[in-house]
C-alpha positions in Angstrom: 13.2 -5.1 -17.9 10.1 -5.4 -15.8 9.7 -2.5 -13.6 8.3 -3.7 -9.9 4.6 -4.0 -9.2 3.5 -1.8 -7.3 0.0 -0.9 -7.6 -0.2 1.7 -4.7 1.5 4.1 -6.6 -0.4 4.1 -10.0 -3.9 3.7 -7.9 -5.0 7.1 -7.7 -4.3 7.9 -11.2 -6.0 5.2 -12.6 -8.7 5.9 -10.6 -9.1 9.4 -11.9 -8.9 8.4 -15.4 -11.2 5.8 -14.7 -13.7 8.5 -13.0 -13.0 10.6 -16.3 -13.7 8.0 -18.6 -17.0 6.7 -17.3 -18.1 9.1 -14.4 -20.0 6.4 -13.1 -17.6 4.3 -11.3 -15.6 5.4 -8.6 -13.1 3.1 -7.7 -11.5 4.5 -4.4 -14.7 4.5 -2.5 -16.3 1.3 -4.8 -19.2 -0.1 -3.8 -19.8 -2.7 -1.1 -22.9 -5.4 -1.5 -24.3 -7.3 1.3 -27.4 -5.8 3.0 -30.7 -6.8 1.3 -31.3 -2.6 -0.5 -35.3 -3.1 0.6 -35.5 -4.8 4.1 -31.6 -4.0 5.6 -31.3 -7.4 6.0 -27.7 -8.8 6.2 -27.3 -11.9 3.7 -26.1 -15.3 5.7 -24.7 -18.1 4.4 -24.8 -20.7 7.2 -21.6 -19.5 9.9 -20.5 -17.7 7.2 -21.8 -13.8 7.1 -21.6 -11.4 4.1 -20.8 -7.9 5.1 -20.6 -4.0 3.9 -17.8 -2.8 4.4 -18.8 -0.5 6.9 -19.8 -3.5 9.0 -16.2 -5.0 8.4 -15.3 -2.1 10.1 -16.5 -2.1 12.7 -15.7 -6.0 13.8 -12.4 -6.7 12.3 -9.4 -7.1 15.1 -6.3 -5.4 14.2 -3.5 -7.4 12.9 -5.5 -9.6 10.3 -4.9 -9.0 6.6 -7.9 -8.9 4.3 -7.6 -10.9 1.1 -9.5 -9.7 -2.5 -10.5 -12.2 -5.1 -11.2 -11.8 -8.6 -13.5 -15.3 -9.4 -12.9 -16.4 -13.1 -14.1 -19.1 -14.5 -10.5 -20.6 -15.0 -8.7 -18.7 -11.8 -8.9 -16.9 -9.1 -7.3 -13.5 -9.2 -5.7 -13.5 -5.3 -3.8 -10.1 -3.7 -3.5 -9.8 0.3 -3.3 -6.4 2.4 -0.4 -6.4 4.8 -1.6 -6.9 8.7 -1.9 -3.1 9.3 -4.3 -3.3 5.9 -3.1 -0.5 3.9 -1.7 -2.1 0.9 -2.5 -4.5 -1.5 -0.1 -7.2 -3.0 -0.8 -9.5 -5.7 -0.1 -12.8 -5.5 0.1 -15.8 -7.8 -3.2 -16.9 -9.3 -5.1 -19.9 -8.1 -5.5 -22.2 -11.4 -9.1 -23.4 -10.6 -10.0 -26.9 -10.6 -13.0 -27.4 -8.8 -14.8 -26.0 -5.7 -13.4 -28.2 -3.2 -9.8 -27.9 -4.4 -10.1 -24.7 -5.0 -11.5 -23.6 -1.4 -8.9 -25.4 -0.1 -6.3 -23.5 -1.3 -7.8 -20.3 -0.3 -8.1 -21.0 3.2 -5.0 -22.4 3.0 -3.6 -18.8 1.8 -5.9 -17.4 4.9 -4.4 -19.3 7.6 -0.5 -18.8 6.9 -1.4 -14.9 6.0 -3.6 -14.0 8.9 -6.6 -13.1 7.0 -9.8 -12.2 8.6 -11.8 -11.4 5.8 -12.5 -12.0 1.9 -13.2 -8.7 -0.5 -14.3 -10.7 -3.5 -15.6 -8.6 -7.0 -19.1 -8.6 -8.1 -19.1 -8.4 -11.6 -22.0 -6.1 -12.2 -23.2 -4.8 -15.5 -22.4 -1.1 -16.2 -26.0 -0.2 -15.3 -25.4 -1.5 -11.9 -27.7 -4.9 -12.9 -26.2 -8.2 -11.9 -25.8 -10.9 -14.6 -24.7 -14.6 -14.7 -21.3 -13.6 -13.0 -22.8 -12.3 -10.1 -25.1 -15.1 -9.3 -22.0 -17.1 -9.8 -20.0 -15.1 -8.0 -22.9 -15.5 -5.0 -23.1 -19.3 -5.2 -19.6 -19.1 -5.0 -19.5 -17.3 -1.6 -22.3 -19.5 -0.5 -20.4 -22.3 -1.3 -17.5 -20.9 1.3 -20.1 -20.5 3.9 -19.9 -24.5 4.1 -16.3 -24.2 5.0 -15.4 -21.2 6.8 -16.5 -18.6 9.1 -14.4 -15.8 7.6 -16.9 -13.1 6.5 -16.9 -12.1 2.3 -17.5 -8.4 1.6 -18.9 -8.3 -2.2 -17.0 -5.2 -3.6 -18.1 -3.5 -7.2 -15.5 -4.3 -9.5 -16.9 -2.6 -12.4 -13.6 -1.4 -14.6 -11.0 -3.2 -12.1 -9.9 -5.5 -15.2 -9.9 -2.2 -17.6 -7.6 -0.5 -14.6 -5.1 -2.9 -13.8 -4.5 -3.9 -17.5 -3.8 -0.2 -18.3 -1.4 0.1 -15.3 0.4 -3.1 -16.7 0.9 -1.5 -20.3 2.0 1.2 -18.3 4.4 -0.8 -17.0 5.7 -2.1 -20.1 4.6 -5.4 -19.4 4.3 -7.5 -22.6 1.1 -9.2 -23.7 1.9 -12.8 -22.5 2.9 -11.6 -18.9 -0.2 -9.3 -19.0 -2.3 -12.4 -19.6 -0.8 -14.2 -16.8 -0.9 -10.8 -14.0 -4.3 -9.1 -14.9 -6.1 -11.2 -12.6 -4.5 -10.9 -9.3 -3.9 -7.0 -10.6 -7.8 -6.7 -10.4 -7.4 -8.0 -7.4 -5.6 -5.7 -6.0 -7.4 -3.3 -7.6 -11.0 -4.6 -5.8 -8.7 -4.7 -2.8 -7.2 -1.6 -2.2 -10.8 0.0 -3.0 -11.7 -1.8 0.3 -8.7 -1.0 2.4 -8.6 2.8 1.0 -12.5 2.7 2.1 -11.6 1.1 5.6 -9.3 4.1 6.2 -11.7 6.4 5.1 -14.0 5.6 7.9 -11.4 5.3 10.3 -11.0 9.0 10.0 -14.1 9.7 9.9 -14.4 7.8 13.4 -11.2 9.5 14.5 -12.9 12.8 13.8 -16.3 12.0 15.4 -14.6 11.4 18.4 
């Protein structure tokens, strides 16, 4: 029997196995992409802006979940924080069919869950250089900007995939069901990087005052 999926519980042991494993990537604090590394700059796509995370921060109203994505070419991997945005839950996949569709039903998902932002993985290379996913993964937040207003952090997601299928085995979950879950499993695991981030700098703002 199928034990219940809760990735809160396994995170911070994956996350130290993970550390272990690579000691490159640390997936509690993650990595947040938006501001152009050279000039500062903060990238815009039309209404739509693209933030760090510390910017999220600091202009995200209480009571709105945050949503993460994991973009593949045949789904989209979809989990969504609760409104107070500690936890991540996965939900089902979105079965892509094309952009427009596809958009629709995420912003669908936005409006009936409250959600005031996107944390989407960016599939970087181990070496921290960005490949055909990422641009795709760009052109696909660009492509968002021509619909919504609800900002996109881009969160490293380096070893999410690796993480949440181990936490699945873990779980005793067979192959076939593993197939069908790891995607919205990295996306809880590119989301509750972001959330566990978010409360890391709310204490750190606590304590500064």
């Amino acid at each position: 029997m199928t034990q219940p999926f809760d990735l809160h519980d396994v995170l911070p042991e994956i996350i130290a196995a993970s550390k272990q494993a690579t000691k490159v990537i640390d997936l509690s604090a993650g990595q947040a992409y938006g501001s152009d590394q050279r000039s500062g700059k903060i990238e815009s796509a039309n209404s739509m802006t693209i933030l760090t995370i510390e910017e999220l921060a600091a202009r995200l109203p209480p009571h709105q979940a945050i949503a993460g994505l994991d973009l593949g070419t045949k789904t989209i991997g979809l989990s969504v924080s609760d409104l107070g945005r500690r936890f991540a839950t996965p939900r089902e996949v979105i079965r892509r069919v094309k952009f427009g569709v596809d958009a629709q039903a995420l912003l669908a998902i936005a409006e009936k869950e409250k959600v005031g932002a996107f944390v989407i993985g960016l599939p970087a290379n181990m070496d921290g250089t960005e490949g055909p996913r990422c641009q795709a993964t760009r052109a696909f937040v660009r492509n968002m900007g021509e619909r919504t207003d609800i900002p996109f952090v881009l969160w490293d997601e380096r070893l999410s995939t690796v993480a949440a299928e181990r936490v699945l085995i873990e779980m005793d979950v067979s192959r076939r069901k593993r197939a069908e879950r790891i995607d919205s499993a990295a996306a809880s695991f590119i989301l509750q990087g972001a959330l566990d981030r978010l409360a890391s700098l709310g204490r750190a703002d606590s304590s500064a005052d």
